[in-house]
N, C-alpha and C positions, 0 to 999 in steps of 0.2 A: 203723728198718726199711729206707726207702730205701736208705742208704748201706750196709747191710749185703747187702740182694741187689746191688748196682753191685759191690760189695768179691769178690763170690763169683761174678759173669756177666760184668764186662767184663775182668777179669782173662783170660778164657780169649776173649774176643775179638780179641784184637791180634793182629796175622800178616801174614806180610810179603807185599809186595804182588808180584803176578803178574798181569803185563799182556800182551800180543802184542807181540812185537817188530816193529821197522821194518815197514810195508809193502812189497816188494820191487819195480820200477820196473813201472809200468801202460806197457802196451803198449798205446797205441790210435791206431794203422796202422788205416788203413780206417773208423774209429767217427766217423761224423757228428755232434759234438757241437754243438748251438745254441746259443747266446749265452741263453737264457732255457728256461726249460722249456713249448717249445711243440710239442709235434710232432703230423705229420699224415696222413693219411692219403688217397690221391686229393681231394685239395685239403680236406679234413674232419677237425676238431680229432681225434684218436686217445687224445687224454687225457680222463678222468671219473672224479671222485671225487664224486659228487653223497651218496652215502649217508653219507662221512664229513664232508661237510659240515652234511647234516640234523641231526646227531648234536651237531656242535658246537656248533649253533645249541638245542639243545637242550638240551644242558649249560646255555649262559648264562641262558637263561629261568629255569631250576631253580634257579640257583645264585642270581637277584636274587630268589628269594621267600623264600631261608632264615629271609631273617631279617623277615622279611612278617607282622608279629605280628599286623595286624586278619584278616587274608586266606586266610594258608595254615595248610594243618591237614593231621597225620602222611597222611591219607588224599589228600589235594590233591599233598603234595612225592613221596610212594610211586607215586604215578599218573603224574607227571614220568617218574621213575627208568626204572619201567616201558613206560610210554605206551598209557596203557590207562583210558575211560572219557575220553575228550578233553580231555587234562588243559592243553593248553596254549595259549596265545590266538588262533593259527596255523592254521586248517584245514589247509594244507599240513601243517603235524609230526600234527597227530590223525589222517589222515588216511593220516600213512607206516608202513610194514610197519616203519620201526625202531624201535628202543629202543635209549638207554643203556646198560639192567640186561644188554641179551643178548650187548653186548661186554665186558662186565667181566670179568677171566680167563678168557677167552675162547681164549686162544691155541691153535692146534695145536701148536705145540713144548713147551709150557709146563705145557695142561691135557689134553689127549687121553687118555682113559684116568683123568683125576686130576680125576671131577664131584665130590667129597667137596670137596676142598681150594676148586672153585672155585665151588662151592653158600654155602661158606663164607664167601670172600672179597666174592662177590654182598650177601650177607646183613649181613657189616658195613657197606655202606651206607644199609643201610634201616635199620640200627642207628643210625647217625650221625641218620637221620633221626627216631627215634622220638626221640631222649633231646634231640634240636631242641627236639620239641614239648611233648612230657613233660616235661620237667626246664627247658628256659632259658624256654619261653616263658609258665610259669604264673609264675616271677619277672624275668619283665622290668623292673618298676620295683624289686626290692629290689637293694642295695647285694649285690656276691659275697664270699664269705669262706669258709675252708677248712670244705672239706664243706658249701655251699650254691650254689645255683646263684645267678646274675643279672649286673647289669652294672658293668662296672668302667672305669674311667676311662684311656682313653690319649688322652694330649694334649687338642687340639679332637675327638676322636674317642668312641665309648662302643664298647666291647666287648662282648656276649654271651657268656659261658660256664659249663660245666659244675659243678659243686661239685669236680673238680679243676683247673679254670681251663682247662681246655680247649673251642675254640672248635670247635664242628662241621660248624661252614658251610669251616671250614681245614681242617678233616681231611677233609672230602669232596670239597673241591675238589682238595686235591695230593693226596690218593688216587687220584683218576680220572687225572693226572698220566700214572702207574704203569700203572693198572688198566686205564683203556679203553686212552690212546695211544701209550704205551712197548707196553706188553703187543701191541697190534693190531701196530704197527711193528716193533717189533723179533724178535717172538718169533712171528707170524701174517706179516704178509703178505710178509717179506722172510726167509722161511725156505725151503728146498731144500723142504722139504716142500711147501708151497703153491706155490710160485713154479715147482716141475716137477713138480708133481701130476700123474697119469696121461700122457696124449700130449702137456701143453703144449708141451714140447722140438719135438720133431717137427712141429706146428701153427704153432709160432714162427717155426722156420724153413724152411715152406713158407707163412707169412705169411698163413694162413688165419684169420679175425676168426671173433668171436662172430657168432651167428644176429644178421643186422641191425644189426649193429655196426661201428665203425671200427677197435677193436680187438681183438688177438690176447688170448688167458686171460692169458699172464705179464705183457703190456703193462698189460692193466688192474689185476692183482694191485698190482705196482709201484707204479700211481697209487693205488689204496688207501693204499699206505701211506703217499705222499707225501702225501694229502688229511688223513689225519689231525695232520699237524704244520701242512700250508699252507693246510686247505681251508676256514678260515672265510671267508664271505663277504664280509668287509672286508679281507681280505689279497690285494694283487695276486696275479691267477693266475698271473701267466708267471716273474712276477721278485716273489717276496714279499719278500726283503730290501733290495728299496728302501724299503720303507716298516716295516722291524722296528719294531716299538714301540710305533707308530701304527695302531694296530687293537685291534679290543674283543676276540680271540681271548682266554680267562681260563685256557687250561691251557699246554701246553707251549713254545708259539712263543712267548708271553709270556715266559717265563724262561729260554728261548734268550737271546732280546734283552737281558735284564739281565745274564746272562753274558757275553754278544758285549759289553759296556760295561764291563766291569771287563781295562785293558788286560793281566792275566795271562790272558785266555782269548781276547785279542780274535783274530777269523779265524775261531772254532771255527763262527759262524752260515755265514760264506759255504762253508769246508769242506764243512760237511752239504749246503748248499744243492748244489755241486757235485759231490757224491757222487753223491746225488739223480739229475743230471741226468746225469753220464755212464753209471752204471745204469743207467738207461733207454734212452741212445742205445747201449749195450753189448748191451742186447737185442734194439732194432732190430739190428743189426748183427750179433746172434747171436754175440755174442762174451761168454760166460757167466761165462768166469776173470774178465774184467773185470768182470764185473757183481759177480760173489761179492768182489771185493775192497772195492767200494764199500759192499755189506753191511757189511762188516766196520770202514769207516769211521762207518758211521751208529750202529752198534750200540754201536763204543768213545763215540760223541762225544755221543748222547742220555743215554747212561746217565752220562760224565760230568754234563752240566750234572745230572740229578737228584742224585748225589751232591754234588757243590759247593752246589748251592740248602740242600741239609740241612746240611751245616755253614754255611754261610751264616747259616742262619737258628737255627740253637745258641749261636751265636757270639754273637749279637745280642741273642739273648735275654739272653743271659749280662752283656753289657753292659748292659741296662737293668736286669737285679738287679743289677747292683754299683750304678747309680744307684737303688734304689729307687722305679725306676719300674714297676708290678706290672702295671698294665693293657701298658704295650710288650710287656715281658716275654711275657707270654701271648699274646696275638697275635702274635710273633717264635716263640714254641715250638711254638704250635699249627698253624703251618707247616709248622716243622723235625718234629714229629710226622708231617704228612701226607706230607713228603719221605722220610721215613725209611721210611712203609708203602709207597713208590712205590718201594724198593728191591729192592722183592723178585721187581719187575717187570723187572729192567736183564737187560742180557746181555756176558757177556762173553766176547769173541770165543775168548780161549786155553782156554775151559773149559763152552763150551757153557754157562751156567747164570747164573742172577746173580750180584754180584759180591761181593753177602755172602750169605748162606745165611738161609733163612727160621729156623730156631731164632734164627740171631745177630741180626733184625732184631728178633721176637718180643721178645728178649729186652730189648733196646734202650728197645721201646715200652713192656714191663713196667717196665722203670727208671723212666721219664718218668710213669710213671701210678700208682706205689705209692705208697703212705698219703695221704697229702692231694694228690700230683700236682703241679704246678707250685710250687703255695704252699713243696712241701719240696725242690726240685730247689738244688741248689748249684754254683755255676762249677764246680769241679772234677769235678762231676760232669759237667757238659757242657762240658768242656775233653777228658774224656777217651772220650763218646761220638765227639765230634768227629775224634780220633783215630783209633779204631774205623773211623766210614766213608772218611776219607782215606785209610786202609792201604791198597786194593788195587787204587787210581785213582795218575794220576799228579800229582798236586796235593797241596800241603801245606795244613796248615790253617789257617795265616795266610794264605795264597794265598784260599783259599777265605773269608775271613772277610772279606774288604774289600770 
């Protein structure tokens, strides 16, 4: 059955790829660029992302109990998601007007108008969470095998997963990927929509701040969106890629850094990191073109690395079934599964939208998940998923495999 829907869905998936051309030469005459991302205001920091910072922090909590078999229960991880009923060891997070659950497809470009689709997308995580508790953790100690839940052997490691060998705590983590920080980033806080909502324009550049603030709406819009890739509180604030790597951030900056290491992408971390920061001083500066072009930068170079992470992680898996190694294998897929749900999140710049279309990713994820799911998935079949998301990035998939 597998290889007969992959025979009749990815067939009509392959199409050539269409990218933005060249960026045309950035003018920045008069744009006070800093050597780091620090700027200020009458001697007073002008940057604050403190909400997306809460949020990350809060991810990681959630993300160390999944697999919390004495401790956590669907009602304990749901309350995380949420934040609601003091779910977390932190007075400060029980205590914040945020939640996870309320940025999840969350976007103004994205969901505005589209609560169906992102009621929905919300509710798959609380899915991931339910079939955690209900399904892997009443067989924690049995051995997995197709169409049974429990634990499977990689390496010195032990695996958790589904009765189709899929891991939940992987597809809820590279889901939020997508969901909270591409989605917030790319398609929210660095859109024309948000970013020149009502008078911001005019406010900006008569340099008028928030009530009691140091900074201007677009100023702090911006750092939103920077806070979501740089604002975990273990990442230098001024200059995070001195230390890429080297931080417990577990979503997106994390697999910046493993990209930034594979020398066919190396540059792509400081790129963004400089986008980033002449945006921002583009806006001081009130110089807008420039700032839309560094958009334009961030949105190509995030949505890569999620692209390259999923075939990355198809590829891998792919080699550990040719070695018969079943537990790698699922843990390498159950990635490439949450990379693949975080594509529906990317943007690309020549076409307003992401870079595959949600039927084509849906359909991707039906492949990987029919009849017994992992146990029946074959190289070829993720040889030629692989292909699929490579088409419409500018990366091969032997590029992307290494």
């Amino acid at each position: 059955m597998k290889n007969a829907l992959f025979a009749t869905v990815v067939g009509g998936l392959l199409f050539t790829s269409c990218t933005v051309d060249d960026n045309p030469p950035i003018e920045i005459d008069n744009i006070d660029v800093p050597e780091t991302y620090a700027f200020e205001r009458n001697d007073n920091s002008s940057v604050n992302f403190e909400g997306q910072t809460t949020r990350l922090v809060m991810v990681g909590e959630l993300l160390s109990s999944f697999n919390d078999f004495d401790n956590a229960t669907e009602a304990s991880l749901s309350n995380m998601y949420s934040n609601v009923n003091d779910p977390f060891s932190s007075e400060e997070l029980n205590s914040s007007s945020k939640s996870i659950k309320s940025k999840v497809a969350a976007s103004q470009l994205y969901f505005t108008g589209n609560t169906e689709e992102s009621h929905a997308l919300k509710n798959d995580f609380e899915s991931f969470i339910t079939g955690q508790v209900n399904e892997v953790f009443p067989n924690k100690n049995e051995v997995a095998t197709p169409g049974v839940a429990g634990q499977i052997a990689d390496g010195s490691s032990v695996r958790y997963v589904n009765g189709k060998g899929l891991e939940y705590n992987q597809a809820f983590a590279k889901g939020l990927i997508g969901a909270l920080v591409a989605d917030q980033i790319l398609n929210n806080y660095l859109s024309v929509e948000v970013l020149d909502a009502g008078d911001n324009v005019e406010k900006n550049d008569a340099g008028l701040t928030e009530e009691g603030k140091s900074y201007t709406t677009m100023e702090h819009k911006w750092d939103e969106a920077y806070g979501y890739l740089y604002g975990h509180p273990t990442v230098p604030v001024a200059n995070p890629n001195a230390a890429l790597g080297d931080n417990a951030d577990q979503l997106l900056l994390k697999y910046m850094g493993r990209v930034e290491a594979d020398p066919d992408f190396a540059g792509i971390a400081e790129e963004t990191f400089e986008a980033f920061k002449l945006g921002r001083a583009a806006i001081v500066a009130g110089k807008y073109n420039v700032r839309d072009q560094q958009v334009e930068i961030i949105r190509e170079n995030i949505s890569e690395i999620i692209g390259i992470r999923a075939v990355y992680y198809l590829q891998a898996g792919k080699r550990a079934l040719e070695a018969k190694k079943m537990g790698t294998a699922f843990h390498s897929l159950s990635e490439g599964y949450g990379f693949i749900y975080s594509l529906r999140f990317t943007h690309n710049p020549a076409t307003n939208a992401p870079y595959l279309s949600t039927s084509e990713i849906d359909a991707m994820l039906e492949i990987l998940m029919d009849g017994d799911g992992f146990w029946d998935v074959t190289p070829e079949i993720l040889d030629a998923l692989s292909a699929t998301i490579a088409a419409p990035f500018n990366y091969t998939v032997a590029q992307a495999a290494e």
